[in-house]
C-alpha positions as CSV (number, residue, x, y, z in Angstrom):
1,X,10.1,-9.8,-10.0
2,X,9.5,-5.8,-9.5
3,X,5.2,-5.3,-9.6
4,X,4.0,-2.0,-10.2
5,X,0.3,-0.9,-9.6
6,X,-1.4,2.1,-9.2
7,X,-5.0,3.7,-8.2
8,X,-6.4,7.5,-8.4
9,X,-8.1,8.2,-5.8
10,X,-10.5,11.3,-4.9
11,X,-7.8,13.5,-4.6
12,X,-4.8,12.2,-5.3
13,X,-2.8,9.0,-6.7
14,X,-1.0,5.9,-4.6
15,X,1.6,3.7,-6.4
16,X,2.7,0.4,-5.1
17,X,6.1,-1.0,-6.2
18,X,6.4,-4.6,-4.7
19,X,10.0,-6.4,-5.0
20,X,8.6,-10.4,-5.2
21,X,10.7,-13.2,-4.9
22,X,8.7,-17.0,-4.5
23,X,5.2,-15.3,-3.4
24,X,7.4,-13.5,-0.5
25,X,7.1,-9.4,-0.8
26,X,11.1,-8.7,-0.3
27,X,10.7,-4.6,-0.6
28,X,7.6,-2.6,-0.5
29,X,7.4,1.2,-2.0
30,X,4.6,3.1,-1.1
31,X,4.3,6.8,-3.7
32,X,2.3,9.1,-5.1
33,X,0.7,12.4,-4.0
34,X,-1.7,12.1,-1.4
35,X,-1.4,13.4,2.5
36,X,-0.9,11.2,5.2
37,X,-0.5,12.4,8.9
38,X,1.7,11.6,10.6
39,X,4.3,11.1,7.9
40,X,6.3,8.0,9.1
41,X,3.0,6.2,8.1
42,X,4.1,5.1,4.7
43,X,7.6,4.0,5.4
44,X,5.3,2.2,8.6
45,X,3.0,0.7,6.8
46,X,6.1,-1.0,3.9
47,X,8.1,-2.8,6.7
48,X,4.3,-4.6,7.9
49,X,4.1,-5.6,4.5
50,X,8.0,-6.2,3.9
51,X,8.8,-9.9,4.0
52,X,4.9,-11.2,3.9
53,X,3.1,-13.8,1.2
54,X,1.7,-11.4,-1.1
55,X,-1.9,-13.0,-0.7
56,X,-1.4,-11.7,3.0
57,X,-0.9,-8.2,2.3
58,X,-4.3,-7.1,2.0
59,X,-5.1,-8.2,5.3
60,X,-2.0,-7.0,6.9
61,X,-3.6,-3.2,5.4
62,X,-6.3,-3.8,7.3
63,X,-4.8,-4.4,10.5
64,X,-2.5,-1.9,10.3
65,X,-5.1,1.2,9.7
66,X,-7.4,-0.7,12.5
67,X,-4.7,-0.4,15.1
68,X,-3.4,3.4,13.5
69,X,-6.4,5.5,15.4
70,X,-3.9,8.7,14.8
71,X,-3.6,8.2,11.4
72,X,-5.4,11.0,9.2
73,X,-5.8,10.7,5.5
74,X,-7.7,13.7,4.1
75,X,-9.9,12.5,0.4
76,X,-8.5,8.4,0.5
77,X,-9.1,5.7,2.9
78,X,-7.6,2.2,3.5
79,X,-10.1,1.0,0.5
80,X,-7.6,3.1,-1.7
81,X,-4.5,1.3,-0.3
82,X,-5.9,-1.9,-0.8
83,X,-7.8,-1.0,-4.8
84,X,-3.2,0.3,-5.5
85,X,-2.2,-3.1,-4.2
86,X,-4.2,-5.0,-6.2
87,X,-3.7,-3.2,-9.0
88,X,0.3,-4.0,-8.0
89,X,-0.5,-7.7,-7.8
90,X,-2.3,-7.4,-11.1
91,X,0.4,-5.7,-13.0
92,X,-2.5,-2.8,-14.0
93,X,-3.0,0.4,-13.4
94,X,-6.3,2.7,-12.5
């Protein structure tokens, strides 16, 4: 089951596509048009997430941007992330 959310953040939007099969995120997609230094962060950030229950993915956001000191994300934050993948869960849009 494909789940689709999104968020629009200060400056800019972030779309979630999660590939679900029994509670178990099989593919992650990360979109939209926001800035995020270095670039490899997205693709990064979807194989942490790849292959998790999706009540677990939150947390695994967390994590991740805790550990990623040398991430930069000019106008969003991790709260914007998190706001996209529940939207994703949800099956709504913001």
């Amino acid at each position: 089951m494909k789940r689709i959310g999104e968020h629009k953040a200060g400056k800019g939007l972030i779309r979630f596509e999660i590939e679900e099969r029994d509670g178990i995120a099989e593919s992650v997609k990360i979109t939209g048009d926001f800035f995020i230094y270095p670039e490899s962060t997205v693709e990064e950030l979807e194989r942490e997430l790849e292959g998790h229950k999706l009540e677990e993915l939150e947390h695994i956001i967390d994590e991740f941007f805790a550990t990623r000191l040398d991430v930069e994300m000019p106008y969003i934050n991790v709260e914007d992330f998190k706001i996209a993948l529940k939207n994703a869960l949800r099956g709504e849009n913001e």
